[in-house]
N, C-alpha and C positions, 0 to 999 in steps of 0.2 A: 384447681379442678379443671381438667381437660377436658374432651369427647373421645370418646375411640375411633378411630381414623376407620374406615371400609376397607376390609381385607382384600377384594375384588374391586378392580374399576375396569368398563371398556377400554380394551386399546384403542386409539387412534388410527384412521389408515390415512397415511400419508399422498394416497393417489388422487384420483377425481376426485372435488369435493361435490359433496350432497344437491344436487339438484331436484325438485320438485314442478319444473316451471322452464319448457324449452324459452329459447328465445324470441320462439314466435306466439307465444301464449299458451304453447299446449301442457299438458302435461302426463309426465310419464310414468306419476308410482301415486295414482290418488289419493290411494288407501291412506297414504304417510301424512295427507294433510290435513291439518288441524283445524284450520280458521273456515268456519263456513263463508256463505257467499255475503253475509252482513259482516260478519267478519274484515273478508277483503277488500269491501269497501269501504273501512274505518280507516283499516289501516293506508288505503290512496288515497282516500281523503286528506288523511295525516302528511303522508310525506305529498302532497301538493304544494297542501298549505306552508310547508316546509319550504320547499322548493320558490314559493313565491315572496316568503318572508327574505329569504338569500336575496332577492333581485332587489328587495325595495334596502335591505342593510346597505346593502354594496353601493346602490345610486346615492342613497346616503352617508356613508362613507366617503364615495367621492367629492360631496357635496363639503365635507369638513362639519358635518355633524351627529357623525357616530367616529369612535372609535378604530384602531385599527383590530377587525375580525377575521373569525376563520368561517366558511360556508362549508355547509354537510353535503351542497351538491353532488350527485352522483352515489350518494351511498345512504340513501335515504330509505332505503328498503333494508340494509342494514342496522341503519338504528330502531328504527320505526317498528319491525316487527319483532327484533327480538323484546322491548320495551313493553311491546302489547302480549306477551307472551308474560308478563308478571301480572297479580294481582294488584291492581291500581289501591289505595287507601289498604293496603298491607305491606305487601315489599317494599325496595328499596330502591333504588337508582342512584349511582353515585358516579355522575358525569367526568370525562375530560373538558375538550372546550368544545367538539363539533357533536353536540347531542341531543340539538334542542328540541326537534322532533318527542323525542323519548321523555324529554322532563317536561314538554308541555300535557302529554299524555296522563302523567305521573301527577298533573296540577301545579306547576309552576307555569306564572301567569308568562303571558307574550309582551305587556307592558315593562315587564320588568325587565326581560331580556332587553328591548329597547331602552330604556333606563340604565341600564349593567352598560353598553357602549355608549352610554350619552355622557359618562361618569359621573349619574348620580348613584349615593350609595344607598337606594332605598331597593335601586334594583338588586342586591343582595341579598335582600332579605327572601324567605322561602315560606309559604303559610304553613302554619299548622299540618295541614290535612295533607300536604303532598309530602309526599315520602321521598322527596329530591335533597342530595345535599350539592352545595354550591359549585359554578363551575371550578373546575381547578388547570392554572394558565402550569404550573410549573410540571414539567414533565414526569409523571408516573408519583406523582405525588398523595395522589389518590388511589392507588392500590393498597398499600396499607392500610388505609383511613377504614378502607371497603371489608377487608376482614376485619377487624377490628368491630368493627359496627354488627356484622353477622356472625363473629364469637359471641359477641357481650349480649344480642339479641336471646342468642341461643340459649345463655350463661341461665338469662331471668326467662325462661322459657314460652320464647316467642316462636311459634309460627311460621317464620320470615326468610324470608332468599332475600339474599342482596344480589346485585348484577354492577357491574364495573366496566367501565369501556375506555379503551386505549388506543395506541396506532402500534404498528411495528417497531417505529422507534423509542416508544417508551418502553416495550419488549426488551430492550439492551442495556434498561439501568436497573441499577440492584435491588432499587424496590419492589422490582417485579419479580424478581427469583425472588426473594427474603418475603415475600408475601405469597405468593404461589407457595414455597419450602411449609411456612406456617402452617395453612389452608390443611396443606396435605395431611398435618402432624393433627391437625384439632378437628381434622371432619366438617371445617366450620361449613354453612349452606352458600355458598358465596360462587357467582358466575364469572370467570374472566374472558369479557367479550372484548375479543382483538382485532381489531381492522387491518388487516393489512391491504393500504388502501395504494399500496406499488410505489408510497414516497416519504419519509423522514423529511422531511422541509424538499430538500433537493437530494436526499443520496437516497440511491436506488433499494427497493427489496433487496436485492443480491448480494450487498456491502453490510447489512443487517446482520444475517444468519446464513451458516453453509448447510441446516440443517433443511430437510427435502419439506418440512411445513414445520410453522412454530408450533404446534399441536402437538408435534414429536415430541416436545420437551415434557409432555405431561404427564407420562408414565413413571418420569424422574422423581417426580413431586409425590406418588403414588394418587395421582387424582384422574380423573377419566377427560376424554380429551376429541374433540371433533372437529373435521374443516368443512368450511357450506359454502357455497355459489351465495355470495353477500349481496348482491344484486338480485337474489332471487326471494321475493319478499316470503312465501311460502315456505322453501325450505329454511328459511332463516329463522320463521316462527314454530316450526316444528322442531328445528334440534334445540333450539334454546327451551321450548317448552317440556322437552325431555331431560334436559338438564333442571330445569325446576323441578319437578317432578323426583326426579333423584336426590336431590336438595331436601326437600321436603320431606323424604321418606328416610332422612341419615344417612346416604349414600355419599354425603361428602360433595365435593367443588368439581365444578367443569373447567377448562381450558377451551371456549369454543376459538377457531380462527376463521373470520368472513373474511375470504377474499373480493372486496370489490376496490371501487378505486376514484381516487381522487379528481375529479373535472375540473375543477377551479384550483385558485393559486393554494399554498399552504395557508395564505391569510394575506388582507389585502395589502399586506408589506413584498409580497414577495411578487418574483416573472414566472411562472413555468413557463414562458417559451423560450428559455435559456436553457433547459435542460431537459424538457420533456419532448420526444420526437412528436410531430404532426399526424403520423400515422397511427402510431400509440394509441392518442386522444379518438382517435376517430374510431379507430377498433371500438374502443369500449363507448363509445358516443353510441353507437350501435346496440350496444346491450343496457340500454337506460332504465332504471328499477321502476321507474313510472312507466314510461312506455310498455315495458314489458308485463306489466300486471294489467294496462289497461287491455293490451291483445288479449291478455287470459279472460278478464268476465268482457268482452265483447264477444267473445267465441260464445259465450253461454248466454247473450242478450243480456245481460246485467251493466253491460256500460254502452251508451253511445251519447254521440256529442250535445244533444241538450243537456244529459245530465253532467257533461262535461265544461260547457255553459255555465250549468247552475253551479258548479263547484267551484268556479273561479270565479264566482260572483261575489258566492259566502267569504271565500279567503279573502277578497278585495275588503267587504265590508269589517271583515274580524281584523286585518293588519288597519283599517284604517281606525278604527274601535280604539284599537291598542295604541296605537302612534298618537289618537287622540290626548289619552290619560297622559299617555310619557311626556308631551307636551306641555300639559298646564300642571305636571306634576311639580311643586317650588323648587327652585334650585338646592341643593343640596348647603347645608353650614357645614365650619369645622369642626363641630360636637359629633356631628354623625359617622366621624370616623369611630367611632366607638359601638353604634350598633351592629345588630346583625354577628357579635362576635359571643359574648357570652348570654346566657340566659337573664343571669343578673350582673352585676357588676361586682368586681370582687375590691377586697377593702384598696387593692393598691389602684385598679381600672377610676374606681370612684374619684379615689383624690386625684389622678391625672386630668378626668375630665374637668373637676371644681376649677385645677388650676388654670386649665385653658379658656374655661369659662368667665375668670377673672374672683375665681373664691378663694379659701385655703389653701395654701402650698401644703 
């Protein structure tokens, strides 16, 4: 049993993408925005807190106490509003690696993230209530997972948009056509949110795709297809919320593309100053998705520095909250390679564990 795919989807325009939100705060099409003034102070809240969680991973990382990570710096307006643009304890989110913004919003704790690079495996684990599935390290692996999840939801007749986020270069593996191809064919409710954040580890947007936006591609698929200023936390919460909305109404999948762009390394394995120009960085150092939403509610008196004070007080206290638990959380055994993967254990999961445990072979 299929769904009937939507006869009609908007083209895509491949020229300017959507901005809602100059780069000095103002803004130029109000009508289009979505998130009131509580609203856009969720969502800065959020990508702060984000923003500040990156500083303390990385000094710890240096430290040899996390993991090698990737930070969402600089495109934090990208994840963070299209994320808040779903029904939290309804939809879905089904993460790459730099998304944590969005699945902490969605109820996936910050201890556990801490925990997931301290390699214990209890940070794998996902509660009940949040509607997050795991991160996933192996490139565009999770694009499938993502339709699949928002057919089968659809199938037992749920309610539910799933949202998916990726980089440009997971755009180039076949999961991502063969899942976008599906999408199109089942109508499934399902968003694929693309960052092209201007780098594949080290190879350039350019060497990606000759097409003029990867958004172009989505008329192929017959699915409807949009590009947004990723940096602009506004516009990014209103096309993505119009794509829900489409979703929700049987109008089948989006193909959104946020252009914004990477500030920090691919992950703390890597140099960009091997290969990313100096001038580059600083261009876009200029259009920083926090900064830029802070101009916007100080134009309107809804932000100045006490309450910017207080906000970095809260985050201070919530990463140290967090870093608390991940702490005296027990080290991890080798029986726990086995959670976190099936609901129950199935008859062959069982007897692997007995056997490691020292029971029946």
């Amino acid at each position: 049993m299929t769904s009937e795919a939507p006869s009609e989807v908007p083209h895509v325009t491949s020229g300017t993408p959507l901005r809602l939100m100059g780069d000095d705060g103002g803004s130029p099409d109000p009508q289009r925005i979505r998130l009131d003034e509580d609203g856009q102070l969720a969502v800065l809240r959020q990508m702060m807190l984000s923003r500040a969680v990156d500083q303390r991973a990385v000094s710890l990382q240096r430290q040899g106490r996390f993991g090698t990570l990737s930070t969402v710096t600089g495109q934090e307006a990208s994840v963070t509003a299209s994320a808040m643009a779903l029904e939290r304890g309804r939809d879905w989110l089904v993460p790459q690696y730099r998304e944590l913004p969005g699945m902490m919003y969605h109820g996936y704790p910050l201890e556990h993230f801490f925990l997931y690079f301290m390699g214990n495996m209890a940070g794998a684990g996902v509660p009940d209530e949040a509607r997050v599935l795991p991160i996933q390290i192996a490139l565009a692996a999770q694009i499938p997972h993502a339709v699949g999840l928002a057919w089968g939801r659809q199938l037992q007749g749920h309610d539910e948009v799933v949202i998916v986020y990726f980089g440009d270069g997971a755009s180039s593996e076949g999961d991502f056509h063969e899942a976008c191809n599906l999408a199109g064919i089942l109508g499934a409710p399902v968003i694929f949110f693309l960052q092209d954040n201007g780098w594949a580890i080290s190879t350039p947007r350019r060497m990606q795709s000759a097409a003029a936006s990867f958004a172009d591609r989505a008329p192929g698929y017959g699915i409807a297809g949009a590009v947004v200023d990723g940096n602009d936390a506004l516009a990014v919460h209103a096309v993505t919320a119009e794509a829900v909305d489409r979703a929700r109404a049987g109008d089948g999948p989006t193909l959104i593309e946020s252009k914004t762009y990477r500030l920090g390394p691919h992950n703390t394995a890597d140099d960009p100053t091997r290969y990313v120009d100096d001038a580059e960085r600083e261009e876009w150092e200029a259009r920083d998705p926090i900064a830029r939403l802070q101009r916007h509610l100080a134009a309107s008196g809804a932000w100045d520095d006490d309450l910017a004070a207080e906000v970095e007080r809260d985050n201070e206290a919530e990463i140290e909250r967090a870093l608390g638990v991940a702490f005296e959380t027990p080290s991890p055994t080798v029986d726990q390679i086995f959670d976190h993967v099936y609901a129950a254990d199935s008859v062959r999961l069982a007897r692997q564990r007995a056997s490691l445990s020292g029971g029946d072979r």
